[in-house]
C-alpha positions as CSV (number, residue, x, y, z in Angstrom):
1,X,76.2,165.0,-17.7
2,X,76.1,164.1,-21.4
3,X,73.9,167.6,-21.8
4,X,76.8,169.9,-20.3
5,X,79.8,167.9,-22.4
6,X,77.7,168.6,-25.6
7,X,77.7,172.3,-24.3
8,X,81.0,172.1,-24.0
9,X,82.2,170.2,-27.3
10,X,79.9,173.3,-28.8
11,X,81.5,176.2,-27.6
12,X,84.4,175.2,-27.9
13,X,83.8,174.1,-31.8
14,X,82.8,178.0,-31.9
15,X,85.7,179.2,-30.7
16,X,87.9,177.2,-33.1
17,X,86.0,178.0,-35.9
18,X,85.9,181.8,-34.9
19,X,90.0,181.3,-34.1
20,X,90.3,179.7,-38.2
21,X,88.0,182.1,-39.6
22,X,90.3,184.9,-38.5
23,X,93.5,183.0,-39.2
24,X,92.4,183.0,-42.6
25,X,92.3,185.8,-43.6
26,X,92.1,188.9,-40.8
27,X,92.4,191.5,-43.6
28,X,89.0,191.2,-44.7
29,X,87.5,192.1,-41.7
30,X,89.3,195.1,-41.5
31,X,88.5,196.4,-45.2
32,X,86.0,196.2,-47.4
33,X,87.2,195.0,-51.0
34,X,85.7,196.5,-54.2
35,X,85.5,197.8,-57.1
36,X,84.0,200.3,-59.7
37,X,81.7,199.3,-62.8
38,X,82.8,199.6,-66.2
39,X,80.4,201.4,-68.9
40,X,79.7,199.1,-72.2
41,X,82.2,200.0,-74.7
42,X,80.8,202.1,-77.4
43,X,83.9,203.3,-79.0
44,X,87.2,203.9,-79.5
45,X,89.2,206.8,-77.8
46,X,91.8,206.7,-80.1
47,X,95.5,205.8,-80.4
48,X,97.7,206.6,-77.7
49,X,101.4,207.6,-79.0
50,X,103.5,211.1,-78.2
51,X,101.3,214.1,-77.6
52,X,97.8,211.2,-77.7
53,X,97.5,211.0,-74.1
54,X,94.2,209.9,-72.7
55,X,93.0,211.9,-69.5
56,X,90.2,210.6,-67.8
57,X,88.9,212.6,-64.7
58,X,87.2,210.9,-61.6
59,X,86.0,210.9,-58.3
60,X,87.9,208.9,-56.1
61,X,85.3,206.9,-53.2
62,X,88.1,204.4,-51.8
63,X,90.2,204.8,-48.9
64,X,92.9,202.9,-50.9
65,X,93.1,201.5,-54.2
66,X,96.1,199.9,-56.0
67,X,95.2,198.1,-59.6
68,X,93.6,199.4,-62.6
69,X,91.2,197.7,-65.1
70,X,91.2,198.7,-68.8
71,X,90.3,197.3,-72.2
72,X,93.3,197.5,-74.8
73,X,92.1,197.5,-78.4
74,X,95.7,196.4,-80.2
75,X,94.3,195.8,-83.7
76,X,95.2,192.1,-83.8
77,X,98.9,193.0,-83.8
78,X,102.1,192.3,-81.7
79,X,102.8,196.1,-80.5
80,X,106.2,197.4,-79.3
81,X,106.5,199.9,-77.0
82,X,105.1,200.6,-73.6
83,X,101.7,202.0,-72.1
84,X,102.0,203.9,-69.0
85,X,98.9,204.6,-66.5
86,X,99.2,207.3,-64.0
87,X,97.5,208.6,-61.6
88,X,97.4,212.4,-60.6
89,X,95.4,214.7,-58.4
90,X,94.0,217.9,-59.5
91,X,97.8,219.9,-59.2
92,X,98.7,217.2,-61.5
93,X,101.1,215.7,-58.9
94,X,102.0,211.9,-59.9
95,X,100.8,209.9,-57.1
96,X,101.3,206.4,-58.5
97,X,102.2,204.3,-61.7
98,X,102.1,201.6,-64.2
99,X,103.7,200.5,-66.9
100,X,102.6,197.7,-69.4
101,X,105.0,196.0,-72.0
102,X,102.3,196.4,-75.3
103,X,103.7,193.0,-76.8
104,X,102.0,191.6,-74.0
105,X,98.6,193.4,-74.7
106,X,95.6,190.8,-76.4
107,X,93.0,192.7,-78.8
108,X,89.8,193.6,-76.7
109,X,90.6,191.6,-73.3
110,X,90.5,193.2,-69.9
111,X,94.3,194.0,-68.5
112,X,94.3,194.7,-64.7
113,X,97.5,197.1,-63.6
114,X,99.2,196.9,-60.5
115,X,100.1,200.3,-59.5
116,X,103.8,200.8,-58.0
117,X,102.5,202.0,-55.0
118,X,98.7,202.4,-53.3
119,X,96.8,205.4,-53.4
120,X,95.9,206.9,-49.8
121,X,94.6,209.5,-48.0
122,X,92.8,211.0,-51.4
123,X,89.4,209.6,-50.7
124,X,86.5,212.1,-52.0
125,X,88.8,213.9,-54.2
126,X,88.9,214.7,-57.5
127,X,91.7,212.4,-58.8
128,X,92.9,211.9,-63.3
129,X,94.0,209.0,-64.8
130,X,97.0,209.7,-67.5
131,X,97.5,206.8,-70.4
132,X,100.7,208.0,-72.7
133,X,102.7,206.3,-74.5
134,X,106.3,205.5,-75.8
135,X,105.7,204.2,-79.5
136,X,105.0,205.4,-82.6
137,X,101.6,205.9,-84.4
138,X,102.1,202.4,-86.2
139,X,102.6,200.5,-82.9
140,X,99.7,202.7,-80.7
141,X,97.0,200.7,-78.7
142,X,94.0,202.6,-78.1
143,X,91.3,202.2,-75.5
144,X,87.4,202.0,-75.3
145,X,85.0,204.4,-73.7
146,X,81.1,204.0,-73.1
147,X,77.9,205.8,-72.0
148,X,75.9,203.2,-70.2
149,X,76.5,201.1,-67.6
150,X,75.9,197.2,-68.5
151,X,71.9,196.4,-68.7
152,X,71.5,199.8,-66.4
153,X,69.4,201.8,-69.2
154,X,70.6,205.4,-67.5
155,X,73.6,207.7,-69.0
156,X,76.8,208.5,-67.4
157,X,77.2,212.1,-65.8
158,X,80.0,213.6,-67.8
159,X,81.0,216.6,-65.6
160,X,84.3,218.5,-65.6
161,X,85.8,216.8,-62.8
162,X,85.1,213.2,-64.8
163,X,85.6,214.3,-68.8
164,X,87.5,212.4,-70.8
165,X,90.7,213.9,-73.2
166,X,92.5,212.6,-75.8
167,X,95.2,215.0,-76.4
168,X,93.0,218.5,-76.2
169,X,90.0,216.4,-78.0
170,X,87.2,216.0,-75.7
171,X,85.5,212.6,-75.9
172,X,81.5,212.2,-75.0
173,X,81.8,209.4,-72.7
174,X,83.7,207.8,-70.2
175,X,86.9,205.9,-69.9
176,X,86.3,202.0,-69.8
177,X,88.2,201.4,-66.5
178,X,87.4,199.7,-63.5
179,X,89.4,200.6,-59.8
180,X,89.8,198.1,-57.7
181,X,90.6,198.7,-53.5
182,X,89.7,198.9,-50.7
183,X,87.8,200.8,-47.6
184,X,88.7,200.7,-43.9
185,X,86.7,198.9,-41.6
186,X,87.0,198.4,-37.8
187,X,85.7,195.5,-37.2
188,X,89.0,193.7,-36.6
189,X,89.4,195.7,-33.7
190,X,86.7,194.4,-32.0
191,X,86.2,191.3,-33.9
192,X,87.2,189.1,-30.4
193,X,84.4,190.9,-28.5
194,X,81.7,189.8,-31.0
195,X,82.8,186.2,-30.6
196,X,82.5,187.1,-26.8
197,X,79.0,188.4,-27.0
198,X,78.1,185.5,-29.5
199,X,79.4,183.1,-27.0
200,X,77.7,184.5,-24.0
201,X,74.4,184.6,-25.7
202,X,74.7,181.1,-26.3
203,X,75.8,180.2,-22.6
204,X,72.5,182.1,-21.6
205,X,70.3,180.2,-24.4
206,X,71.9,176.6,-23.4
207,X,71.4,177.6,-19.6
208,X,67.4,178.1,-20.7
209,X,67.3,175.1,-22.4
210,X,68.9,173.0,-19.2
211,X,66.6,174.6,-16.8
212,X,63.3,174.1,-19.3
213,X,64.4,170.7,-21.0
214,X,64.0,171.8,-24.8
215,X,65.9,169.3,-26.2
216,X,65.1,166.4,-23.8
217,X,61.4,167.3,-24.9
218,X,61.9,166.4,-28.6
219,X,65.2,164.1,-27.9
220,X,62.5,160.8,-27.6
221,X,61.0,161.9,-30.8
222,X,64.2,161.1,-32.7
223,X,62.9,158.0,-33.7
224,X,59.6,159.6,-35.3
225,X,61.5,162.2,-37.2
226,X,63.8,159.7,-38.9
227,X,61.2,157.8,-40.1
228,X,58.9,161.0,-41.4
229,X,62.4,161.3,-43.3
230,X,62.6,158.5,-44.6
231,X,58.9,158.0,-45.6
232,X,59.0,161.5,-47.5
233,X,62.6,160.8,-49.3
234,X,61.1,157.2,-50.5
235,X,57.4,158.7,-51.4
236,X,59.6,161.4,-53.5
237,X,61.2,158.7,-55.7
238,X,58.0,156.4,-55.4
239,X,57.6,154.5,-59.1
240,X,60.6,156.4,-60.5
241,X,62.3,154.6,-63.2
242,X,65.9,156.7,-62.0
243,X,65.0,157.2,-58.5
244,X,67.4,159.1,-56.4
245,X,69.9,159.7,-59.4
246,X,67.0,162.0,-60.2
247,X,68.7,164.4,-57.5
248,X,71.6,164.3,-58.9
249,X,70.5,165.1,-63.0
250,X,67.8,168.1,-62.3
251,X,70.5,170.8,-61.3
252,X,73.1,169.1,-63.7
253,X,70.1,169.3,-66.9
254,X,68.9,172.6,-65.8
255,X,72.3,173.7,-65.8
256,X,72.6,173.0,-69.0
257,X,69.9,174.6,-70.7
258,X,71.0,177.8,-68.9
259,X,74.7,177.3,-69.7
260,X,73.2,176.9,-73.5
261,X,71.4,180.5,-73.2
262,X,73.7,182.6,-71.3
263,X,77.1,181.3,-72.8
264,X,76.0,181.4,-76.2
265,X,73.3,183.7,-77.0
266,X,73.8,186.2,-74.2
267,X,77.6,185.8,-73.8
268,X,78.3,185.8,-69.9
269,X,82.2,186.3,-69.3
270,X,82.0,185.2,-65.7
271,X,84.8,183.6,-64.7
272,X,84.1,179.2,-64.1
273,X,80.6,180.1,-65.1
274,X,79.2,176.9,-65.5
275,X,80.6,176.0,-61.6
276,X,78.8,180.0,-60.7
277,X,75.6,179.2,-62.6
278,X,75.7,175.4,-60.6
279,X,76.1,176.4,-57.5
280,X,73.6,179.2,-57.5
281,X,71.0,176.1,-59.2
282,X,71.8,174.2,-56.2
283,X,70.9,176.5,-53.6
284,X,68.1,178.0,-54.9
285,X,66.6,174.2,-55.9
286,X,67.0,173.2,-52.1
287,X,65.2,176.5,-50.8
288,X,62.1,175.9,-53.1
289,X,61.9,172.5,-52.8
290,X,62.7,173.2,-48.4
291,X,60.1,175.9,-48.8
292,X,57.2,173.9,-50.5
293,X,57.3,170.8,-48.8
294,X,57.6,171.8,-45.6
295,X,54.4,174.6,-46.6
296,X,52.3,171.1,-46.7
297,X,54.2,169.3,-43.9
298,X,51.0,170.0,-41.1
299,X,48.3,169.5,-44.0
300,X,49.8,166.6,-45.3
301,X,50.0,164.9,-41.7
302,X,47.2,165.7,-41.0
303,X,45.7,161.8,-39.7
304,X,48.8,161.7,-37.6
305,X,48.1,164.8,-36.2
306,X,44.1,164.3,-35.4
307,X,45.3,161.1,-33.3
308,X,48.9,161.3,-32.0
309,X,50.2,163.8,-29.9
310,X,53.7,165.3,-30.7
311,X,55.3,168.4,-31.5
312,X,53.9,169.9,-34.2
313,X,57.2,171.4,-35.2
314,X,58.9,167.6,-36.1
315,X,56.8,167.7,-39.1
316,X,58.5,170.7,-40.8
317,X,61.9,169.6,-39.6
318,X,61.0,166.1,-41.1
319,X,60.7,167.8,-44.7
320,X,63.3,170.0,-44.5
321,X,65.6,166.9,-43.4
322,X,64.7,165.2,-46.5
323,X,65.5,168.6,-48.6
324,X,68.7,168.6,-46.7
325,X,69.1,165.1,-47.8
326,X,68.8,166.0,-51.9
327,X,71.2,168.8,-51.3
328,X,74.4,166.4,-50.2
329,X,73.8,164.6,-53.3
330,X,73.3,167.4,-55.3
331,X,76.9,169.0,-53.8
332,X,78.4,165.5,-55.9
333,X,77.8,167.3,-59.5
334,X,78.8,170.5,-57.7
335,X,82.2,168.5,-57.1
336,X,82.7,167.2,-59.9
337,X,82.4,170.5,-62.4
338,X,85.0,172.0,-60.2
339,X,87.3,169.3,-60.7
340,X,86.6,169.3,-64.2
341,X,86.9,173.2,-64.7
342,X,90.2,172.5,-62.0
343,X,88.9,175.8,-60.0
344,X,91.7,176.4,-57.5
345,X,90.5,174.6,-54.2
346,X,91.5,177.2,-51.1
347,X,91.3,177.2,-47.5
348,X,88.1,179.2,-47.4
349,X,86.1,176.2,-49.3
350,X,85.5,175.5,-45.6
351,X,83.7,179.0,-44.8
352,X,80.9,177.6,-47.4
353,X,79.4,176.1,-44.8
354,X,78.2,179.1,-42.5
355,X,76.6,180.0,-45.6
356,X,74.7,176.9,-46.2
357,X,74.0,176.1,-42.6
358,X,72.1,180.4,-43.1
359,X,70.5,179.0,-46.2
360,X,69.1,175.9,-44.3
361,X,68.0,178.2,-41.4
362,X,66.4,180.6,-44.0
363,X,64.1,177.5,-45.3
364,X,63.3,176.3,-42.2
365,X,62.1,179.6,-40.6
366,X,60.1,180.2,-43.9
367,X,58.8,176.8,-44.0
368,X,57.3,177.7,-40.2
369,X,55.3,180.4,-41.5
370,X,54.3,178.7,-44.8
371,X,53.4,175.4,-43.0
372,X,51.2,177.7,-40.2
373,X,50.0,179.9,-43.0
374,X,49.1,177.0,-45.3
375,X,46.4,175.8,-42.9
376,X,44.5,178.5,-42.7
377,X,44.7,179.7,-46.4
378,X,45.0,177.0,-48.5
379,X,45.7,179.5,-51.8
380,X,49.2,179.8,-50.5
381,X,50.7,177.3,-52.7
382,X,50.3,179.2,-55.5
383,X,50.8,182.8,-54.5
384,X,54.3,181.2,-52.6
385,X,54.9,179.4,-56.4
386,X,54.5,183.0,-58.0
387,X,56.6,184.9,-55.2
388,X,59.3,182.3,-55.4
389,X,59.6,182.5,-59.0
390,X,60.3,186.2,-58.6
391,X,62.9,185.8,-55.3
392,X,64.6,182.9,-57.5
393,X,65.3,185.8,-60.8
394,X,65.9,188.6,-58.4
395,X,68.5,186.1,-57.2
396,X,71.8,186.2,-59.6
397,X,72.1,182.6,-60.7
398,X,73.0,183.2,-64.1
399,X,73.4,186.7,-64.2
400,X,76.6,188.8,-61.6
401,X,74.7,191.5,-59.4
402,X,77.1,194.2,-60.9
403,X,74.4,194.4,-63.8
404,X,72.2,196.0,-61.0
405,X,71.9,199.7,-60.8
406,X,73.0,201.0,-57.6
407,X,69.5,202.7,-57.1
408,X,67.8,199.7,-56.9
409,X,70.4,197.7,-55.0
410,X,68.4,198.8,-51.5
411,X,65.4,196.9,-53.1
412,X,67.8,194.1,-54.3
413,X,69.7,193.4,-51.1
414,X,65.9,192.6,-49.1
415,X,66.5,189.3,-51.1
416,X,68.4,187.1,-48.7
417,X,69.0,184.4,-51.0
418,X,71.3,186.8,-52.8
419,X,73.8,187.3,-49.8
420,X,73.7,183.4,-48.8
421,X,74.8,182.6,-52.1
422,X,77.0,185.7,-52.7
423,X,78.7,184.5,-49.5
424,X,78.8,180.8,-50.8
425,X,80.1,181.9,-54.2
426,X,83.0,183.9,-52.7
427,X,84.7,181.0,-50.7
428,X,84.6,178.4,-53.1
429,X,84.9,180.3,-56.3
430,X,87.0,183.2,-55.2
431,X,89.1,181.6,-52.7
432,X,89.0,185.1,-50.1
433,X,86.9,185.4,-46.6
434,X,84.0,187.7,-47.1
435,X,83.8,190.7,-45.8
436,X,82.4,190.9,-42.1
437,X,79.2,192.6,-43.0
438,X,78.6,189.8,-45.8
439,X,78.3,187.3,-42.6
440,X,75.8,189.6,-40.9
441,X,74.2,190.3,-44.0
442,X,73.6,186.3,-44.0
443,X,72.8,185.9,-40.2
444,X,70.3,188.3,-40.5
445,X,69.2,186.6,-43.7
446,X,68.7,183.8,-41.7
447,X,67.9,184.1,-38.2
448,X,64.8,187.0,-38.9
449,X,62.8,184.3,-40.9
450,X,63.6,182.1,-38.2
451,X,63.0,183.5,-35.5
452,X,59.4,184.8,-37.3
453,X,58.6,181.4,-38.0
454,X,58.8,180.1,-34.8
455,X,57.1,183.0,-33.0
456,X,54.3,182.9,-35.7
457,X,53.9,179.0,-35.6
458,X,53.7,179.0,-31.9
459,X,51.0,181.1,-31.8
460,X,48.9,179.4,-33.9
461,X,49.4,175.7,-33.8
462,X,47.0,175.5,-31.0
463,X,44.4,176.5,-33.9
464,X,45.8,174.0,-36.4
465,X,43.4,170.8,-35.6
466,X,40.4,173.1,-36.1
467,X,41.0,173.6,-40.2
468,X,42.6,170.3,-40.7
């Protein structure tokens, strides 16, 4: 009886999370949000007043799109006047607008334009961006172009149908604008079914697990597992002057020393970096620390294990418990910076969680095969020390993935720390519900280590007590 209310209380906390996760925000899962990449600025186009108009050719990718992105160079001056942005297709037919009030302009900072109206139903056309101008020569702004993309080491394609004009002057390089819209998806449509399916697969797993007693098999080991938790959480801090505030300084000190690199030698303009670089510290502290204890969880027990019987599982769940334990209390600096940096707190802070409830599932499931792999092959340590060093930089914790050239993003996206925290990012940071396929990019992330790990310690547990 208490079994089938827990089932209950379960699905039912599914479907009210599936209900809020919709409520929130439905639009995302019925487009895709994004944007183009802007080329380093190089130079100057030149100013834009009377006949100076800037024409920048492009091909159009989005289903819809409705703000601009430009950098104004206003020579440190109060301008008068009015910049207009339009947008035409190849017949030169005004599809939509902007106009900007230059007084309002900043030297060299980005300036996103709303457009009057969206642009539709042009997707995969050939589509020109027109900058004029009302003012004189004394009060014209000018805007940047550039030839490379930022840290991509490739040149831009400068065909007709994306050449840049100012007046009849041809310019070698590209406008630096960004698009920003949107593509149609459909999973809205059928977003209610996947709950459906998501919920009957779990019916069929809890009906497997009544009829062959998984959890009543490890529910009397409770006892043992909480104190394998607590015996690795107080050998961690064993003779340590600072103890468990020690969980609380590492991300907060490494943060730090990154902050001091990238925000003053290398110049990141992410927006709340410090809060973008912490929470990316966070996560990817928990998975390596998750990852290498629980690699020495079967080795490390290995007296308990020569004389007790129990599952042999409870002794990677015991370490990844304790790793779970350091990441609550490293969430309290996490707090604390954005409350400091006052990052707008939105409804979606709550959608953080599927991410790092993925991110735990991704350790444990690695942990599984590193644990199992670990007995047989002891120089796993240190080849899993080398390969996480490279997961952790291919991971953008204090770099943004735009940087990344969009040949190599089919390598990049194999990393599924980048689209847990990505995802995590987004609803804290961003305040907007990712994009369905960012929550089965995580799931997948997640559940295909995990369900690896278990397959691959099951098979070979039964051989562990031979190499201990």
């Amino acid at each position: 009886m208490k079994k089938f209310v827990f089932y209950i209380i379960l699905i039912t906390l599914m479907l009210i999370s599936s209900a809020y996760i919709y409520y929130i925000d439905n639009e995302h899962f019925s487009h895709k949000f994004y944007s183009t990449k802007m080329v380093n600025q190089t130079g100057v186009v030149g100013g834009i007043y009377g006949k100076n108009i800037v024409v920048q050719g492009f091909a159009n990718s989005m289903d819809y799109f409705d703000e601009i992105e430009l950098i104004a160079a206003t020579y440190e001056r109060v301008n008068q006047g009015n910049l207009k942005v339009t947008v035409k297709d190849i017949n030169n037919n005004a599809l939509s607008y902007c106009i900007v009030d230059l007084s309002t302009l900043k030297d060299n900072q980005k300036i996103k334009l709303k457009l009057n109206k969206p642009v539709e139903g042009y997707k995969n056309q050939n589509l020109k961006l027109f900058i004029s101008s009302d003012t004189d020569e004394n009060n014209a702004v000018t805007v940047y172009y550039g030839k490379e993309y930022n840290l991509a080491k490739f040149s831009i394609s400068n065909d007709d149908n994306s050449s840049l004009y100012i007046g009849n002057k041809k310019i070698d390089g590209i406008l630096c604008y960004s698009i920003y819209g949107k593509d149609n998806i459909l999973v809205a449509k059928y977003y209610w079914i996947i709950v459906a399916v998501i919920i009957l697969l779990s019916i069929i797993i809890m009906i497997l697990d009544y009829k062959y007693k998984y959890l009543e098999r490890y529910d009397k080991y409770g006892f043992l597992l909480s104190q394998l938790v607590i015996r690795d959480f107080k050998t961690k801090y064993k003779r340590s002057i600072l103890g468990i505030i020690w969980s609380l300084l590492n991300p907060i000190l490494t943060m730090l020393v990154l902050y001091f690199v990238f925000s003053t030698i290398f110049k990141s303009n992410i927006p709340y970096f410090i809060a973008y670089l912490l929470i990316g510290i966070v996560c990817c502290s928990f998975f390596a620390e998750a990852t290498n204890s629980a690699m020495g969880a079967i080795v490390g027990n290995a007296s308990l294990i020569s004389k007790v019987y129990v599952p042999l599982e409870i002794y990677p769940v015991s370490r990844i418990l304790t790793a779970m334990i350091n990441l609550l209390l490293s969430t309290i600096p996490v707090i604390v910076v954005l409350l400091i940096l006052q990052v707008p707190v939105n409804q979606t802070i709550i959608l953080s969680i599927y991410g790092i409830l993925c991110l735990i599932i991704l350790s444990f499931g690695l942990g599984l095969i590193l644990a199992a792999a670990y007995v047989f092959f002891r120089d796993m340590q240190f080849l899993w020390g080398i390969f996480c060093s490279l997961l952790m930089y291919m991971t953008p914790i204090f770099y943004p993935a735009t940087i990344i050239p969009d040949n190599l993003m089919g390598i990049y996206s194999l990393n599924p720390l980048y689209h847990i925290i990505d995802f995590i990012r987004m609803t804290i940071l961003q305040g907007i519900t990712p994009s369905a396929d960012m929550y089965l990019a995580c799931l997948l992330s997640a559940f295909i280590p995990l369900l690896t790990g278990m397959a691959v310690f099951k098979k070979l547990k039964h051989k562990f007590i031979l190499f201990l």
